[in-house]
C-alpha positions as CSV (number, residue, x, y, z in Angstrom):
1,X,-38.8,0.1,-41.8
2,X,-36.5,-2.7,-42.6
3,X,-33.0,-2.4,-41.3
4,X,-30.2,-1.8,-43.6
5,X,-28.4,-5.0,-44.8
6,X,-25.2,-6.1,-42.4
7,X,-22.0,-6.5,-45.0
8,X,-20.5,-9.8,-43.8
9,X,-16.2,-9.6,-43.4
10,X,-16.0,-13.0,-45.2
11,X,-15.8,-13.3,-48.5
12,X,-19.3,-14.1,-50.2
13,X,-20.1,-18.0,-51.0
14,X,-21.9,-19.4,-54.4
15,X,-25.6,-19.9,-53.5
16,X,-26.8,-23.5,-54.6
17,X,-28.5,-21.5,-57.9
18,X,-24.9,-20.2,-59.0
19,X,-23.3,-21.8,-61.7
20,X,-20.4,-22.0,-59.5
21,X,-22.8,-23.8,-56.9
22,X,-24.4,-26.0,-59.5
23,X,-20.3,-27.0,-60.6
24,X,-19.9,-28.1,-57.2
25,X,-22.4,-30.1,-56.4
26,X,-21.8,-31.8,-59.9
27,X,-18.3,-32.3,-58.7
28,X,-19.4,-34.0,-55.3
29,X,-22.3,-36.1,-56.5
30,X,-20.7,-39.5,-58.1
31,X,-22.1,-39.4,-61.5
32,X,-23.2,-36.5,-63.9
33,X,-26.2,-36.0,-66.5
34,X,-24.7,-38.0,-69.8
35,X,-23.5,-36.0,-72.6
36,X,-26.0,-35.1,-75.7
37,X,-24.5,-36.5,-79.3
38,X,-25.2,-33.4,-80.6
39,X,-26.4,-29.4,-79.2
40,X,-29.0,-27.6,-80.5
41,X,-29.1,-24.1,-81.5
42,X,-30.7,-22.5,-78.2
43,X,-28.3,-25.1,-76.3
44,X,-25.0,-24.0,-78.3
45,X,-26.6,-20.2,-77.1
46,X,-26.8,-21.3,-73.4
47,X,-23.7,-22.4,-73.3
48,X,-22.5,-19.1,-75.1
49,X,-23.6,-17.8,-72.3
50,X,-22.4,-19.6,-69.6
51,X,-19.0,-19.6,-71.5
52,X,-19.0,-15.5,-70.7
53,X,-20.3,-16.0,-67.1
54,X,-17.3,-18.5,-66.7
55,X,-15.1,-16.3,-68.1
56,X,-16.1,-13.7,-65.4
57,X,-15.5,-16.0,-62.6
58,X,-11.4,-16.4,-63.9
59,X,-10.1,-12.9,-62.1
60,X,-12.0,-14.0,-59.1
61,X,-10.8,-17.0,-59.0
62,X,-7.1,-16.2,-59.4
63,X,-7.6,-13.3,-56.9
64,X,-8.8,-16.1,-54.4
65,X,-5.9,-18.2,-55.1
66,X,-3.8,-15.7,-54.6
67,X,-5.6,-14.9,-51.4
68,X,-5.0,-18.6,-50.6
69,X,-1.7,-18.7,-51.4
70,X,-0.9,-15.5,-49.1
71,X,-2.8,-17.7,-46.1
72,X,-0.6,-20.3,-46.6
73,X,2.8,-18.8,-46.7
74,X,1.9,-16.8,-43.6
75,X,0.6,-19.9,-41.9
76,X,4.1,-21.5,-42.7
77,X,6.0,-18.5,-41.4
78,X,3.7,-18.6,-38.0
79,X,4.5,-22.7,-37.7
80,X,8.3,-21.7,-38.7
81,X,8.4,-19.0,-35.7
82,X,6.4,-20.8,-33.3
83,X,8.5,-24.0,-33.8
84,X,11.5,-21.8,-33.0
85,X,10.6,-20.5,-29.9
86,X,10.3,-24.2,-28.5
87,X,13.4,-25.3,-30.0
88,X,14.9,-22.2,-27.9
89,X,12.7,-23.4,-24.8
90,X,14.0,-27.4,-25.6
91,X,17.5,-25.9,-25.7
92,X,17.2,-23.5,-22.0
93,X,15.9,-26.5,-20.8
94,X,18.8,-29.1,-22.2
95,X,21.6,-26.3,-21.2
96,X,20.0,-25.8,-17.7
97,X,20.4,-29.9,-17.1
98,X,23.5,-29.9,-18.0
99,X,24.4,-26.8,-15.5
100,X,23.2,-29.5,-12.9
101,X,26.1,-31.3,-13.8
102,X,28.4,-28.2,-14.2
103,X,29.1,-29.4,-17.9
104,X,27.9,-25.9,-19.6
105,X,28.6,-22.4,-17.4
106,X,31.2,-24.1,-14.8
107,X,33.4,-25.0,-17.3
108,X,32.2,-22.1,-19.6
109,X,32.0,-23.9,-22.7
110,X,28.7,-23.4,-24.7
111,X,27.5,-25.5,-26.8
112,X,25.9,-25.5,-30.3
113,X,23.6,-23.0,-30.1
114,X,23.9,-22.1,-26.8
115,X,25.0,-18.6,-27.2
116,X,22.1,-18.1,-29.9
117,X,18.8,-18.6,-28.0
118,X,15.7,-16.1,-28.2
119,X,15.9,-13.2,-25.7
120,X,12.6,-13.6,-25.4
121,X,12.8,-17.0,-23.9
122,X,15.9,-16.0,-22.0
123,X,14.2,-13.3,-20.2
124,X,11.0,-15.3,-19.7
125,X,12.5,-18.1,-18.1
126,X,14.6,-15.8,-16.0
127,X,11.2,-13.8,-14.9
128,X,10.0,-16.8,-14.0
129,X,12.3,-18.3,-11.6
130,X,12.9,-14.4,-10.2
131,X,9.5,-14.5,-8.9
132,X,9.2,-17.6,-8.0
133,X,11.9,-17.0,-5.8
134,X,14.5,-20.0,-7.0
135,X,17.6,-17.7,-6.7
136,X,20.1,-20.8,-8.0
137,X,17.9,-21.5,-10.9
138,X,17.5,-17.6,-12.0
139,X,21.6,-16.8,-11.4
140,X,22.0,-19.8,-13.8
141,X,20.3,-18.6,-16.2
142,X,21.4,-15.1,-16.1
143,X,24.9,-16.4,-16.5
144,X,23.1,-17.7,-19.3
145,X,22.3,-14.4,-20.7
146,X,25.6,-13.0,-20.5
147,X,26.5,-15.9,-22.5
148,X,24.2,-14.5,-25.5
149,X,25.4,-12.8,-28.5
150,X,22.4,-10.3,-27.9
151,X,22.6,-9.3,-24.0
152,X,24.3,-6.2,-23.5
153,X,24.5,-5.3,-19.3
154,X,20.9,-3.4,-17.6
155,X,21.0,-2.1,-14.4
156,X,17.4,-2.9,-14.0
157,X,17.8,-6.4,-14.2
158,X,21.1,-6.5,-11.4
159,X,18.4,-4.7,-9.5
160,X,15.5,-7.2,-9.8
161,X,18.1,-9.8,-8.7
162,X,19.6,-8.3,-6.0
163,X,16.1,-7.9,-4.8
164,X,15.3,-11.6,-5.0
165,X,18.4,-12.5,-3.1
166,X,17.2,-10.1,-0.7
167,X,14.5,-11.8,-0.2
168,X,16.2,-15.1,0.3
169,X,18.2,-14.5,2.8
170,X,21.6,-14.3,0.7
171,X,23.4,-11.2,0.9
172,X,26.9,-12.2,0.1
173,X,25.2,-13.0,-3.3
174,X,23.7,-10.2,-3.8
175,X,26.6,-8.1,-3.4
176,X,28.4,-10.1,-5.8
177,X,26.1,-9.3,-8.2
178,X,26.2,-6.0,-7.3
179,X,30.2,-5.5,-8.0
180,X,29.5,-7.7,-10.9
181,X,27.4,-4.6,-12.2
182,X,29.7,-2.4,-11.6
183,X,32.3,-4.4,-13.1
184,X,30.4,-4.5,-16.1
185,X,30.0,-0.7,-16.4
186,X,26.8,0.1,-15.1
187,X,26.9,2.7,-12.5
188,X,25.0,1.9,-8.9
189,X,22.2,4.3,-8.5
190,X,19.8,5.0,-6.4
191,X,17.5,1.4,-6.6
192,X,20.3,-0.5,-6.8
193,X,22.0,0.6,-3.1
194,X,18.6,0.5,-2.1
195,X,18.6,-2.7,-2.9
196,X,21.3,-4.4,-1.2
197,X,20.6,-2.6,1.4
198,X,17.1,-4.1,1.9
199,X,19.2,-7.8,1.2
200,X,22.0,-7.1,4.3
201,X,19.2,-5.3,6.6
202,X,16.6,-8.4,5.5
203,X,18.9,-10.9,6.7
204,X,19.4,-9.0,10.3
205,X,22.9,-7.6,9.3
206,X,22.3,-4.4,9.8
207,X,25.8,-2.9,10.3
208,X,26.3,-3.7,7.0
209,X,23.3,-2.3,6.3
210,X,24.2,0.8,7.9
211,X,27.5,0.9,6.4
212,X,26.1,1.3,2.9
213,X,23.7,4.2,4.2
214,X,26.8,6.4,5.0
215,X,28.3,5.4,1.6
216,X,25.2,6.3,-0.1
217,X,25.2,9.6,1.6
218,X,28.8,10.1,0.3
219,X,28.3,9.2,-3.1
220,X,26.7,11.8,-5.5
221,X,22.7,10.8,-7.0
222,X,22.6,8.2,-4.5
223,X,21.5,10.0,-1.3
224,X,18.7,7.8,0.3
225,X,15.1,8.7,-0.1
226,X,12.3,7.8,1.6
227,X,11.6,4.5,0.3
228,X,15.7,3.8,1.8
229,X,15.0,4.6,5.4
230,X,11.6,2.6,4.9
231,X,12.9,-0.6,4.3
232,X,15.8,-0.1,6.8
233,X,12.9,0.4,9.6
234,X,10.7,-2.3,8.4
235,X,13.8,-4.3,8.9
236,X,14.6,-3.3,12.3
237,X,10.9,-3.3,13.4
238,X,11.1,-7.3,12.2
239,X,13.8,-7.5,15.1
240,X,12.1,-5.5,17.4
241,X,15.3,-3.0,17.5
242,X,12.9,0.1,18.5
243,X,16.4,2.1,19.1
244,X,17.9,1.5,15.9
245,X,14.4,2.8,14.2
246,X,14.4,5.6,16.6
247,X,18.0,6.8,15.5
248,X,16.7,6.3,11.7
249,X,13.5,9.0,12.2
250,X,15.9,11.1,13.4
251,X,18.4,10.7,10.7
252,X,15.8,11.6,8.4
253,X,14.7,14.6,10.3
254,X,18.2,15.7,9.5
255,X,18.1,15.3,6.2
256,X,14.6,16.8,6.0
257,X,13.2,13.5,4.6
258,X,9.3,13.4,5.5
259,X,7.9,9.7,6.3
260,X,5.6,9.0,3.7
261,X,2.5,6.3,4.5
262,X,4.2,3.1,3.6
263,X,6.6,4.3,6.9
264,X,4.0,5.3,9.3
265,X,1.7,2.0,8.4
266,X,5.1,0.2,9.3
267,X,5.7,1.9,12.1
268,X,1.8,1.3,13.7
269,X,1.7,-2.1,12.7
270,X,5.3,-3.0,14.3
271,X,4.0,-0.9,17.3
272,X,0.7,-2.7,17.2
273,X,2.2,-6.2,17.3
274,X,4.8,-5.7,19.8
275,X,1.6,-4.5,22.2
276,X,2.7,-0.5,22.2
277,X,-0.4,1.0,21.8
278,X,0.4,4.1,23.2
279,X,3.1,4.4,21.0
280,X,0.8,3.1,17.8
281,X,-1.7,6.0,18.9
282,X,1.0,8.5,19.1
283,X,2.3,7.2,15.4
284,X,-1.4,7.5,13.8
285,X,-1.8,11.3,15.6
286,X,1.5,12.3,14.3
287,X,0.8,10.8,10.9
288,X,-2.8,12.7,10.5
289,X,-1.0,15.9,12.2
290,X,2.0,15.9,9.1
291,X,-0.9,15.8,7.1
292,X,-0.1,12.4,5.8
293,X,-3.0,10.6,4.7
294,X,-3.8,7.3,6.5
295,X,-5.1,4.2,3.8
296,X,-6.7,0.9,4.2
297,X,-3.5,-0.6,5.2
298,X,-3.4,2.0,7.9
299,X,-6.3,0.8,9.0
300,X,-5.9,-2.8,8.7
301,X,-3.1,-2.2,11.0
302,X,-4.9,-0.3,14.0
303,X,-7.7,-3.1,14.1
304,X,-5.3,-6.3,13.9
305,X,-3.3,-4.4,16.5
306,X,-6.8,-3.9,18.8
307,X,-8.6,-6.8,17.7
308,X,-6.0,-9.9,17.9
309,X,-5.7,-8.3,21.8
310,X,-8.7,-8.7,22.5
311,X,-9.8,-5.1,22.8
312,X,-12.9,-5.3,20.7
313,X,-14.6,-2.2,21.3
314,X,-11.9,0.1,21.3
315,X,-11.5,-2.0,17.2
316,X,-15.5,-1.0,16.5
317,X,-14.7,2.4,17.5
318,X,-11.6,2.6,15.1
319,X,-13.6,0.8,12.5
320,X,-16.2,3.9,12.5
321,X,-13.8,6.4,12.5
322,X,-12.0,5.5,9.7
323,X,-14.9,4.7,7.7
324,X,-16.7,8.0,8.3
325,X,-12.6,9.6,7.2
326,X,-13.5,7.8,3.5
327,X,-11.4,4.5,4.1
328,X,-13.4,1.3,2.2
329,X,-12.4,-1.8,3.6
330,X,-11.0,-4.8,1.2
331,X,-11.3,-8.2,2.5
332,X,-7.9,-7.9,4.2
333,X,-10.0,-6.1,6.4
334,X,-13.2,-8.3,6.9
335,X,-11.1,-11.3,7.5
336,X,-9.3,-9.2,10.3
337,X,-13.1,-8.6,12.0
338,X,-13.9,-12.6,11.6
339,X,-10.4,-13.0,13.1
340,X,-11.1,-10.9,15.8
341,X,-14.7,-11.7,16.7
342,X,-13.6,-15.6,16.2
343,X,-10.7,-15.7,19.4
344,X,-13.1,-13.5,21.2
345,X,-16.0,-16.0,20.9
346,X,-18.3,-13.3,19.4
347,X,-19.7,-15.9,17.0
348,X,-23.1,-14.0,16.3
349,X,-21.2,-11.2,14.8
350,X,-18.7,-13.1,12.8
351,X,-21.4,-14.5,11.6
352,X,-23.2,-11.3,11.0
353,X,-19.5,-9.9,8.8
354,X,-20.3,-13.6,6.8
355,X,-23.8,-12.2,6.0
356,X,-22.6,-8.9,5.0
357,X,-19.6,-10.4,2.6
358,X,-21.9,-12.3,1.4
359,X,-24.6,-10.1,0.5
360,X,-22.1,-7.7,-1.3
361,X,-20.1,-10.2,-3.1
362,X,-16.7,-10.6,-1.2
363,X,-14.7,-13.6,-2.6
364,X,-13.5,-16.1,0.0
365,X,-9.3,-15.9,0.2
366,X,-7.1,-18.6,1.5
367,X,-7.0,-16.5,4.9
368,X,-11.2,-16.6,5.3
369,X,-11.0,-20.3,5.2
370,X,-8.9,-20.4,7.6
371,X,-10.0,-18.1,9.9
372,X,-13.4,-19.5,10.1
373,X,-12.5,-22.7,10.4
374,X,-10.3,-22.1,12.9
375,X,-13.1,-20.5,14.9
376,X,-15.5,-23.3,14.5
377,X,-12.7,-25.6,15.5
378,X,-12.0,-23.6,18.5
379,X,-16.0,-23.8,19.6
380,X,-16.1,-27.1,19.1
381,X,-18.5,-27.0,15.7
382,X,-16.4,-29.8,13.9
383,X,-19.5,-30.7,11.7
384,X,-19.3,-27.2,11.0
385,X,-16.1,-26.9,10.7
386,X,-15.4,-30.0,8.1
387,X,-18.6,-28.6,5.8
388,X,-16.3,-25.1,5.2
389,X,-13.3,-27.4,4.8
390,X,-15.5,-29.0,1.9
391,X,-16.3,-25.8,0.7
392,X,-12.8,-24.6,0.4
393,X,-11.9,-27.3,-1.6
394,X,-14.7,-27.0,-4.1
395,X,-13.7,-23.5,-4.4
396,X,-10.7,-25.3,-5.5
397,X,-8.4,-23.3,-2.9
398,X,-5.3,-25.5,-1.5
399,X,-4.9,-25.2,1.5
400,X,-1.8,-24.7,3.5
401,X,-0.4,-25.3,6.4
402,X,-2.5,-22.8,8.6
403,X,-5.6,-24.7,7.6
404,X,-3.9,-28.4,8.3
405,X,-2.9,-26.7,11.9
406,X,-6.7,-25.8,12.8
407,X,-8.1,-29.2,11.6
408,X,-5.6,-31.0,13.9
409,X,-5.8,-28.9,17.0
410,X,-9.8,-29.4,17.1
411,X,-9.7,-33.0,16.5
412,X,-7.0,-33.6,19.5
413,X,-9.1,-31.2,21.6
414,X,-12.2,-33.8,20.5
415,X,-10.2,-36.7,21.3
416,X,-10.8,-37.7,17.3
417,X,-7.5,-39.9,16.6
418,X,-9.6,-41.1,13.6
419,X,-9.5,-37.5,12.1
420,X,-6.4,-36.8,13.0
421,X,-5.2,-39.7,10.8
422,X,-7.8,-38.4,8.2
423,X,-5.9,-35.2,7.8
424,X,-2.8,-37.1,7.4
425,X,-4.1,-39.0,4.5
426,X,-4.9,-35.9,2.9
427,X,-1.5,-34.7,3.3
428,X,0.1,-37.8,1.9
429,X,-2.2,-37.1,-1.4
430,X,-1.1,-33.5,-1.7
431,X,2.3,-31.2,-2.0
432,X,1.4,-29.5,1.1
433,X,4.4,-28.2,2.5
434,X,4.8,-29.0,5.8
435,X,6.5,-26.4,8.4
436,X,7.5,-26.7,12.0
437,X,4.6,-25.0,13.8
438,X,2.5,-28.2,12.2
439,X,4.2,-30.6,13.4
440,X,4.3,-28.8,16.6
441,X,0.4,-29.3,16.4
442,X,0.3,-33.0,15.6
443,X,2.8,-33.4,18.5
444,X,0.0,-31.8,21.1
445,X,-2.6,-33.2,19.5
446,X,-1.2,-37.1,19.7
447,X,-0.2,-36.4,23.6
448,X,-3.5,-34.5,23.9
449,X,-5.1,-38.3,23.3
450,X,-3.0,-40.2,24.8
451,X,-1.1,-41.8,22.0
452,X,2.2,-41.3,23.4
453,X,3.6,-43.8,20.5
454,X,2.3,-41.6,17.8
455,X,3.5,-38.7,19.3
456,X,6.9,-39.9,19.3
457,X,7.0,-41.2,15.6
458,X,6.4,-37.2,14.9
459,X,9.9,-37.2,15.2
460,X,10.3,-39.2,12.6
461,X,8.1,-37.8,9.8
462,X,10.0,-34.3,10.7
463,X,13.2,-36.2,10.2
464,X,11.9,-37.3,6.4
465,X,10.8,-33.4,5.9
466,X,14.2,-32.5,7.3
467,X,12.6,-30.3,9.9
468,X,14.6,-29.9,12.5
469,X,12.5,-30.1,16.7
470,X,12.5,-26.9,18.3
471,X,12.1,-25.9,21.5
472,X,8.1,-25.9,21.5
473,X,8.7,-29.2,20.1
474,X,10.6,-30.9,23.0
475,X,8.6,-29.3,25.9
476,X,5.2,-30.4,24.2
477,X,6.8,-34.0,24.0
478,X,8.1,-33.6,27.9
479,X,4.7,-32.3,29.3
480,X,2.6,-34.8,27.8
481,X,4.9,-37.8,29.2
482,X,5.6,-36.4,32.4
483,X,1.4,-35.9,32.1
484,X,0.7,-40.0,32.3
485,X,4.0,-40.1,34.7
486,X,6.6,-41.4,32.2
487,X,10.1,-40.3,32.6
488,X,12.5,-42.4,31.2
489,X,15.3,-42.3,28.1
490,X,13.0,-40.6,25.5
491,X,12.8,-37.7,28.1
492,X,16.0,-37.6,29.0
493,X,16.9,-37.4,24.9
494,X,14.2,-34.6,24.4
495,X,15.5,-32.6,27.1
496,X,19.4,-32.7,25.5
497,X,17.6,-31.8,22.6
498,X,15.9,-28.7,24.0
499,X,19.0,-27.4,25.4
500,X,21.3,-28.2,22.5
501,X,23.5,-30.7,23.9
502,X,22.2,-33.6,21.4
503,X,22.2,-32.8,18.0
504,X,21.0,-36.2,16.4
505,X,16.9,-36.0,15.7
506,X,16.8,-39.6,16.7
């Protein structure tokens, strides 16, 4: 049985046998048939004919038009709005330039058009600079906003910002903005406190911190919740103040605030890292006793905590258990096991968790990379080693830092200078940033070879990066020149360096 004809969502075409078809391919062919001197009857009838048919084709024709007209004009209104929105982005751009030069918002004098741009574009390009974390860029363009005919004041966006500066490390900011809100008539709730809270405990001021917990307990709909005390403990488990954290479980007690996951994973995984395992199992059975369901993260925790201390078994174990309580792990957790079984050595079963995330389709992350090349660098493997590298790159993942730090620390251990310079290269030809734990590396790895010179133009490429030698820095440099029996001026400098009394990185 033949299936039913498809009708087609275009509009239907002249076949060649039309007369509409036959009209076009007289009009694209370069010459026509030459007229006749004079019809005959049947002809004169034909063409009767053909007039009616012709006649027909007029609505459709002006319906097309129309059609075609319709296309046009909302074609001209898309080009119209599109070109608007980069005119809007051209002007951000031009205004933000000339904030560089405190021509615009310093001397708060917009110009043309300045106070007129799309919210849309506003917004975006403050979204954009919030996440990326450029706190000067995104307070310049907020001050921006208020600058707009349109912006009218949100508490949720004082929030998001006060967040951000949080997380840079600027709290006098962010509790400018946060009077600023107030000033401009939006009430501080709840997020908000929480807030700039998070941004004075982030930066390790935490009687500040505490400060605005007893004013939040004072003022009415903004008594701390859960997610308050949270990040106050996260913060104080960063600085390893385990009586501060203790006095904050107990504050909540009081108020007969529960601890929800996201405080007990904080609490094992601080535990875990500071090497408290007793205290880390007494977390996880208080946690399953309040009836507070443990997660992946909870998980992830416990074996870091085990594994990265070398406790392997007592990691399988823990593994089991919380599979068989319905945990899945993600492959936060498999790179944790090829961490693990990597510094222990335990190479036939890293390989073995490579088979499995192969087998079931686990993507490789940044942190896979570098965890197995680290551990083929540690055994020595460096053909092994440089074939993953490879493969990361094909993946097309950057890598970072970590990765750079693992490359250089097997080559010095292989005496490879070659490599090490190889690396180097590849650093020059990318926008790696460079931190101070690799440069700490490079300095090892140069005295680890011998190249005493090198090692002491390190200093140099950390003054270009405007990376400052730290501690590590100067005792790596001492041991490996007091290691071929040199101790002379360049000594001498890198041990005023260590202990402060010489500021001057060369």
């Amino acid at each position: 049985m033949a299936a039913a004809p498809v009708a087609s969502p275009f509009p239907t075409l002249p076949s060649p046998s039309s007369p509409l078809g036959t009209s076009a391919r007289r009009i694209h062919g370069r010459a026509g048939p030459p007229p006749a001197a004079a019809a005959s009857p049947r002809e004169q009838q034909q063409q009767s004919a053909r007039g009616a048919a012709g006649a027909g084709e007029r609505p459709r024709r002006r319906e097309d038009d129309q059609a075609e007209a319709a296309a046009e004009e909302f074609e001209r209104q898309r080009k119209e709005e599109v070109n608007r929105k980069i005119a809007s982005r051209k002007a951000l751009s031009i205004i933000l330039r000339r904030e560089a030069t405190k021509a615009v918002l310093d001397k708060r004098e917009p110009g043309k058009g300045t106070r007129r741009l799309l919210p849309r574009t506003v917004l975006e390009a403050l979204h954009d600079r919030v996440a990326a974390l450029r706190w000067e860029s995104a307070l310049k363009v907020f001050e921006l906003m208020r600058d707009q005919v349109w912006y009218r004041p949100y508490v949720g966006i004082y929030i998001k910002l006060i967040t951000m500066l949080g997380k840079c490390k600027q709290p006098g900011k962010a509790h400018e903005l946060f009077q600023a809100m107030i000033d401009e008539g939006c009430a501080p709730n709840l997020e908000s406190y929480t807030a700039l809270v998070s941004a004075y405990s982030r930066s390790g001021s935490f009687d500040r911190a505490f400060s605005l917990l007893d004013q939040m307990k004072a003022t009415p709909g903004c008594r701390p919740d859960v997610q308050t005390y949270s990040i106050l403990i996260k913060s104080c488990l960063h600085a390893y103040d385990f009586d501060k954290v203790k006095h904050l479980l107990e504050d909540m007690a009081r108020a007969g605030i529960r601890p929800n996951t996201v405080t007990y994973n904080t609490l094992i995984d601080a535990h875990g890292k500071a090497g408290r395992f007793a205290e880390m199992e007494s977390t996880l059975l208080e946690m399953l006793s309040e009836d507070c369901k443990p997660d992946v993260w909870t998980m992830n925790s416990t074996l870091r905590a085990f594994g990265s201390s070398g406790q392997i078994e007592t990691m399988e174990s823990c593994y089991e258990k919380f599979q068989a309580s319905g945990i899945s792990p993600n492959i936060k957790t498999y790179n944790i096991l090829l961490d693990s079984y990597g510094k222990a050595k335990m190479y036939e079963k890293m390989g073995a968790v490579m088979e499995y995330m192969q087998k079931y389709y686990y993507s490789w992350t940044i942190v896979t990379y570098n965890v197995v090349i680290d551990a083929f660098g540690r055994a020595g493997d460096l053909e092994q080693m440089e074939y993953i590298f490879r493969l990361m790159k094909s993946d097309r993942i950057k890598p970072n830092c970590v990765t750079l730090c693992s490359l250089i620390r097997a080559y010095g251990r292989a005496d490879q200078v070659k490599k090490i310079e190889t690396v180097l290269r590849v650093i020059e030809n990318s926008d790696i940033t460079l931190d101070i734990v690799f440069f700490n590396c490079l300095v090892d790895a140069y005295g680890r070879v011998g190249r005493l010179a090198e090692m002491w133009d390190v200093l140099n490429m950390m003054k270009e990066e405007q990376i400052r030698p730290d501690k590590v820095t100067c005792t790596t440099m001492i041991k490996w020149f007091l290691v071929k029996g040199i101790d002379d001026h360049r000594v001498q400098y890198l041990r005023d360096l260590k202990d402060g009394r010489s500021t001057d990185n060369k």
